[in-house]
mmCIF file of the C-alpha atoms, coordinates in Angstrom:
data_MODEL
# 
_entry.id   MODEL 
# 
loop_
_atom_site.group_PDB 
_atom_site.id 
_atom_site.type_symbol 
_atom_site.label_atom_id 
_atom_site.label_alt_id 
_atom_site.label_comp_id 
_atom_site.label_asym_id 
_atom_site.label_entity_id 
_atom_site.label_seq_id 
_atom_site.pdbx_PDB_ins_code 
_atom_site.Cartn_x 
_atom_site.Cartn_y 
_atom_site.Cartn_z 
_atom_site.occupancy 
_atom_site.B_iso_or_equiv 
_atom_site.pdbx_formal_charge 
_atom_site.auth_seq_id 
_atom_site.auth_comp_id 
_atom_site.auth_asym_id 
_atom_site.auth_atom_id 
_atom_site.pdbx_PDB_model_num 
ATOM 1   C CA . UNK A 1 1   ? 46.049 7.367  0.168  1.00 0.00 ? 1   UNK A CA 1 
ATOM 2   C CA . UNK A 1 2   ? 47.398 10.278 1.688  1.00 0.00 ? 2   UNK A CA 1 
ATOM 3   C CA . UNK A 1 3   ? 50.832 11.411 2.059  1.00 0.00 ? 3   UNK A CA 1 
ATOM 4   C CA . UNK A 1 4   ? 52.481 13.189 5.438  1.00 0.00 ? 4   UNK A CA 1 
ATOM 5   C CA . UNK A 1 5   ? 55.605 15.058 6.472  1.00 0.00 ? 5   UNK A CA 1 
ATOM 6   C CA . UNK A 1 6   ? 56.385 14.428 9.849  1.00 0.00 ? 6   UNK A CA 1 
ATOM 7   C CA . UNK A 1 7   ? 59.335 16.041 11.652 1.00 0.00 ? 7   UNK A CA 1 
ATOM 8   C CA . UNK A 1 8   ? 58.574 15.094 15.186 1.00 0.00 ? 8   UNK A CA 1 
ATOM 9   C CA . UNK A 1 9   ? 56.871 12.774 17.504 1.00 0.00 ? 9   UNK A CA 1 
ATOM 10  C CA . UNK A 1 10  ? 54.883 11.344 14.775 1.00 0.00 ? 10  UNK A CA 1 
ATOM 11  C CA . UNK A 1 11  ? 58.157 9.273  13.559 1.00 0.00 ? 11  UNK A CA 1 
ATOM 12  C CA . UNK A 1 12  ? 58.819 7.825  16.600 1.00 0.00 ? 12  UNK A CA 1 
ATOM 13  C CA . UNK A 1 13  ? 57.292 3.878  16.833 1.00 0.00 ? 13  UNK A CA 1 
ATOM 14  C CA . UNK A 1 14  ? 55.770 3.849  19.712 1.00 0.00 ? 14  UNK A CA 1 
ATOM 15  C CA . UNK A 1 15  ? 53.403 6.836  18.894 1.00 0.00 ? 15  UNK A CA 1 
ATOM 16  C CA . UNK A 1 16  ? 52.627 5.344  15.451 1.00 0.00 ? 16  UNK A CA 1 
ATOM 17  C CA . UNK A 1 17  ? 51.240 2.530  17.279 1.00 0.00 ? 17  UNK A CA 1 
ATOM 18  C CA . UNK A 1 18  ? 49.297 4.752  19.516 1.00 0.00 ? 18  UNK A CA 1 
ATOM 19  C CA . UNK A 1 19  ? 47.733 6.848  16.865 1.00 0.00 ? 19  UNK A CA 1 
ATOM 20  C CA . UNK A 1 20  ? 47.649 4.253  14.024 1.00 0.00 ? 20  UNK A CA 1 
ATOM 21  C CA . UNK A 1 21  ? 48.055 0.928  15.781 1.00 0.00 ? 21  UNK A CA 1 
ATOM 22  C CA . UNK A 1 22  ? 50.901 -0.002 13.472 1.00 0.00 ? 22  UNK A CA 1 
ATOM 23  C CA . UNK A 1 23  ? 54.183 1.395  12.855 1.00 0.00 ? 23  UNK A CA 1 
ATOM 24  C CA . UNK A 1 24  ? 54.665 3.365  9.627  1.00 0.00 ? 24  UNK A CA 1 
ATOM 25  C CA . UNK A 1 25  ? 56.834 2.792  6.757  1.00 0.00 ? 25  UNK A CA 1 
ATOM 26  C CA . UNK A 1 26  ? 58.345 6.277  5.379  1.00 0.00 ? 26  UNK A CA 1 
ATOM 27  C CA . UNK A 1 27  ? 61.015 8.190  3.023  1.00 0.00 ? 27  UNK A CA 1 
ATOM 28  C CA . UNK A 1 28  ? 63.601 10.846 3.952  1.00 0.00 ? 28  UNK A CA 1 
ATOM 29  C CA . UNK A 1 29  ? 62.563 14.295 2.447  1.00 0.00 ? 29  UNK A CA 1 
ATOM 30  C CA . UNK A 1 30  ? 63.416 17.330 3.013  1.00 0.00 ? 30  UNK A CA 1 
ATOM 31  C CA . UNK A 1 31  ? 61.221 20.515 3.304  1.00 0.00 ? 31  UNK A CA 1 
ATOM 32  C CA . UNK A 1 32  ? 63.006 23.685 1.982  1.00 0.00 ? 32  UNK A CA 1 
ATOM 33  C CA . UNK A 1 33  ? 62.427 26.961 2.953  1.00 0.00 ? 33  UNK A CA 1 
ATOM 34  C CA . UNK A 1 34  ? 60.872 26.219 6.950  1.00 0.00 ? 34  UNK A CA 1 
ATOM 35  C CA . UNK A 1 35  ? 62.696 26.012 9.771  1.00 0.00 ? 35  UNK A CA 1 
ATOM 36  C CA . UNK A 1 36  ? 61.516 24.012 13.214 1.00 0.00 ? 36  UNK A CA 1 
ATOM 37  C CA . UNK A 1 37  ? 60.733 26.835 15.827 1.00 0.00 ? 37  UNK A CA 1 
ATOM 38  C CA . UNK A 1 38  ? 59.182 26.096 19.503 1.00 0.00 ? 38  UNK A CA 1 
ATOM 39  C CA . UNK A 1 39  ? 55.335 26.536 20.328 1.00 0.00 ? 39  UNK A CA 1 
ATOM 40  C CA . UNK A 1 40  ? 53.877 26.644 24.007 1.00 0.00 ? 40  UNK A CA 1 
ATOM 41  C CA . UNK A 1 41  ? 51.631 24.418 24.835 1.00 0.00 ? 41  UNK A CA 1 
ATOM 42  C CA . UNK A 1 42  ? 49.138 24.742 27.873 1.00 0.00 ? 42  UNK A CA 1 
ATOM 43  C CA . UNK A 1 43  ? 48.822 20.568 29.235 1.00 0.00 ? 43  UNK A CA 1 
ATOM 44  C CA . UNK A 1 44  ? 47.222 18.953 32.518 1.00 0.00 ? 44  UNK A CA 1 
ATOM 45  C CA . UNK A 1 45  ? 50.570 19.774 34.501 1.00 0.00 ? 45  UNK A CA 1 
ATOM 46  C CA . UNK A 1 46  ? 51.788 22.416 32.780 1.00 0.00 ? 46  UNK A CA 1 
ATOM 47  C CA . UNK A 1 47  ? 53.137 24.506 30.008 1.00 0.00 ? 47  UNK A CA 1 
ATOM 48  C CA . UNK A 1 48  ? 54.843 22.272 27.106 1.00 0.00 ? 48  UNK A CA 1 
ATOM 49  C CA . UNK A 1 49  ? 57.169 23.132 24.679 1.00 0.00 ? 49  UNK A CA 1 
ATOM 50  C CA . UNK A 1 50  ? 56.371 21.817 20.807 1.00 0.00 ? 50  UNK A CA 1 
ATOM 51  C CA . UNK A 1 51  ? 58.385 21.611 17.422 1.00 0.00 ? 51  UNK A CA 1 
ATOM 52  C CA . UNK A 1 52  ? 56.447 23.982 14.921 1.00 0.00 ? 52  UNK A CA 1 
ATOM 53  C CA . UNK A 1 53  ? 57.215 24.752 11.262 1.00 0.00 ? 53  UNK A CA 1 
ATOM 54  C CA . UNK A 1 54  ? 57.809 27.990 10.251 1.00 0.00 ? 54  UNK A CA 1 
ATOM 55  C CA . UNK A 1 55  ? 57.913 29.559 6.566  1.00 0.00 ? 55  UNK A CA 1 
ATOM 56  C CA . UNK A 1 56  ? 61.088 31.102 5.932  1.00 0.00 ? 56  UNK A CA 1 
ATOM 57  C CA . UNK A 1 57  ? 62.518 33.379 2.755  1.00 0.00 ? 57  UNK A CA 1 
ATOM 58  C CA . UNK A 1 58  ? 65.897 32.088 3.679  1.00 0.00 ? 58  UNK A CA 1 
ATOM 59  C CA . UNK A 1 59  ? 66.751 29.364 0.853  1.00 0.00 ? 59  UNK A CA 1 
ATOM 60  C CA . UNK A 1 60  ? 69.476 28.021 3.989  1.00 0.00 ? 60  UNK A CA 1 
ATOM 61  C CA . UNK A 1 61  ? 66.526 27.130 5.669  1.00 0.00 ? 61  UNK A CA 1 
ATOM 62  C CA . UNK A 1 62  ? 65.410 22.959 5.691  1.00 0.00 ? 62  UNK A CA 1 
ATOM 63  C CA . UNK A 1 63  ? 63.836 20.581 7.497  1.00 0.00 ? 63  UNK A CA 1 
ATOM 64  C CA . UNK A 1 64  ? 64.510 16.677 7.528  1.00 0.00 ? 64  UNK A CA 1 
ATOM 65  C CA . UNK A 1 65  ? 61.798 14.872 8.168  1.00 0.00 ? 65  UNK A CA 1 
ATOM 66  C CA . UNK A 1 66  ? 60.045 11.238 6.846  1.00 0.00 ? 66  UNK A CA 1 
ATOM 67  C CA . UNK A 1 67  ? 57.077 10.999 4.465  1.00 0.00 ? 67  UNK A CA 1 
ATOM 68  C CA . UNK A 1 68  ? 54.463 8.615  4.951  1.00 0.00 ? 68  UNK A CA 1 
ATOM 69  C CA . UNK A 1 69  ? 51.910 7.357  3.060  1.00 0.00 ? 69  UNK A CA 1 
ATOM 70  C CA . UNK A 1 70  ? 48.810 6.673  5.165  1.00 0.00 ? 70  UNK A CA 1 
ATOM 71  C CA . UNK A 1 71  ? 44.756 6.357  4.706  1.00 0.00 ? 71  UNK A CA 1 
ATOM 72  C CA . UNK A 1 72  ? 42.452 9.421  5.051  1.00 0.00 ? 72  UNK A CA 1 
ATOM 73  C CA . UNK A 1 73  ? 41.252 7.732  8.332  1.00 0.00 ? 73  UNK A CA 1 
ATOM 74  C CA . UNK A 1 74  ? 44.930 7.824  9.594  1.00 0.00 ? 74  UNK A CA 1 
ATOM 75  C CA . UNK A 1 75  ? 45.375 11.258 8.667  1.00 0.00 ? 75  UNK A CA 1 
ATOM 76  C CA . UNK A 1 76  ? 41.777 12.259 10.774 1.00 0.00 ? 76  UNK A CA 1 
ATOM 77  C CA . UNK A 1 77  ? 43.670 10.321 13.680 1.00 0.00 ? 77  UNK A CA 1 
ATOM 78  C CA . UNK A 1 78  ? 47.371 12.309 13.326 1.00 0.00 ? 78  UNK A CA 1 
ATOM 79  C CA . UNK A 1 79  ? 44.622 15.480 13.249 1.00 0.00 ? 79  UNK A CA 1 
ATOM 80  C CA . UNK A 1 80  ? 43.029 14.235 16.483 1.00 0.00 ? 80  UNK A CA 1 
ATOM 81  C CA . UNK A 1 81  ? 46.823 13.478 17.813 1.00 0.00 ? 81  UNK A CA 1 
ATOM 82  C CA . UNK A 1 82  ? 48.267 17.328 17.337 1.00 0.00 ? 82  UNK A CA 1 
ATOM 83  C CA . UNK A 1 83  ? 45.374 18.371 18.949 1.00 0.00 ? 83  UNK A CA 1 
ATOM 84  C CA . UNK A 1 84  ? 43.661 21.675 18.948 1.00 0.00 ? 84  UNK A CA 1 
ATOM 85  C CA . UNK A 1 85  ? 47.134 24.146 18.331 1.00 0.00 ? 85  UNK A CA 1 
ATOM 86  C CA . UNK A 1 86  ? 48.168 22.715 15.201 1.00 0.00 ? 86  UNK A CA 1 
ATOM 87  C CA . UNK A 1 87  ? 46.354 22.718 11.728 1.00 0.00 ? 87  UNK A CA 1 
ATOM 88  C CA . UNK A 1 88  ? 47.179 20.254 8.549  1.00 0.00 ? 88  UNK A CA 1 
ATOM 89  C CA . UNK A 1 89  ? 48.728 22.254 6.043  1.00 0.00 ? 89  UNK A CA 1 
ATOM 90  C CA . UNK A 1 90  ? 50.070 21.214 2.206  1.00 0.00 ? 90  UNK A CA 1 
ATOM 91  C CA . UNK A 1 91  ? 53.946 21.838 1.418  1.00 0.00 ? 91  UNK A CA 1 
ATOM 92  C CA . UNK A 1 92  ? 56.052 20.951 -1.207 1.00 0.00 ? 92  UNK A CA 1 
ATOM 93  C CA . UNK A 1 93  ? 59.052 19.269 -0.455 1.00 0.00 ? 93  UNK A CA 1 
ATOM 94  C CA . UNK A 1 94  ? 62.794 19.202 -2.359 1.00 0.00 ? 94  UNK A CA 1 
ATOM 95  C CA . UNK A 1 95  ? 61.148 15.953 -4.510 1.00 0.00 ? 95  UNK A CA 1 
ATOM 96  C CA . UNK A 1 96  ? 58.286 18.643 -5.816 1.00 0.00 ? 96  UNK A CA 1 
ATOM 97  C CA . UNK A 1 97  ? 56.032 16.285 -4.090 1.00 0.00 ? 97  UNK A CA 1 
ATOM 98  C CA . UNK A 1 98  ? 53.311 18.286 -2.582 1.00 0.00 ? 98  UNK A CA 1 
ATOM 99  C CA . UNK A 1 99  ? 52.314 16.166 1.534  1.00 0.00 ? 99  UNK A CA 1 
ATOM 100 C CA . UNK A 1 100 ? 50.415 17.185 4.168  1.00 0.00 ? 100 UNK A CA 1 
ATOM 101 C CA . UNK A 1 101 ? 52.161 18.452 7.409  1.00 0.00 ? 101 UNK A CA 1 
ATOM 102 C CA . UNK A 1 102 ? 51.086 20.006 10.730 1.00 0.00 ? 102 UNK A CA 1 
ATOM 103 C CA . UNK A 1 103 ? 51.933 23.623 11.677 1.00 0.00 ? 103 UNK A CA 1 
ATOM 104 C CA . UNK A 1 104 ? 50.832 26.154 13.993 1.00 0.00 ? 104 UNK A CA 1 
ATOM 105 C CA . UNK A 1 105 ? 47.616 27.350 14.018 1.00 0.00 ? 105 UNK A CA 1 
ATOM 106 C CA . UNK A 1 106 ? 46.906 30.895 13.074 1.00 0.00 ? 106 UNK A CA 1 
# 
């Protein structure tokens, strides 16, 4: 099993059952030291704006977000979700627990 941080659309129900045909059971965490900042997104009718996490030195700095544990082939689909500008990254949350989570890529 794998575990992932999600902070956006990936904890909303009706794109769990899109990507994962079920809806996800997760926990609160809390990822220190990142703050959400906005990607652009080029999309069929436009240019999109995207939640993105950022490292940070500022200790202030959090984001609240829901861990869930899911199979490797789940986490291939949340890969195949974010798409092409965002990369699976590890991060270690307030709990010391080190998840996966998606960020910009570089």
């Amino acid at each position: 099993m794998e575990n992932l941080f999600a902070y956006g659309s990936l904890r909303e129900e009706e794109v769990q059952k899109t990507v994962f045909g079920r809806i996800l059971k997760g926990v609160p965490e809390k990822l220190l030291r990142y703050a959400v900042r906005e990607i652009q997104i080029e999309e069929e009718f436009g240019i999109e704006s995207y939640p993105i996490i950022t490292p940070t030195e500022d200790i202030a700095d959090s984001i609240d977000g829901i861990v869930y544990e899911i199979t490797y082939e789940e986490l291939q689909l949340s890969d195949t979700y974010e798409g092409n500008s965002y990369t699976r990254i590890k991060v270690s949350l307030q709990s010391n627990q080190t998840v996966w989570a998606y960020s910009a890529k570089i």
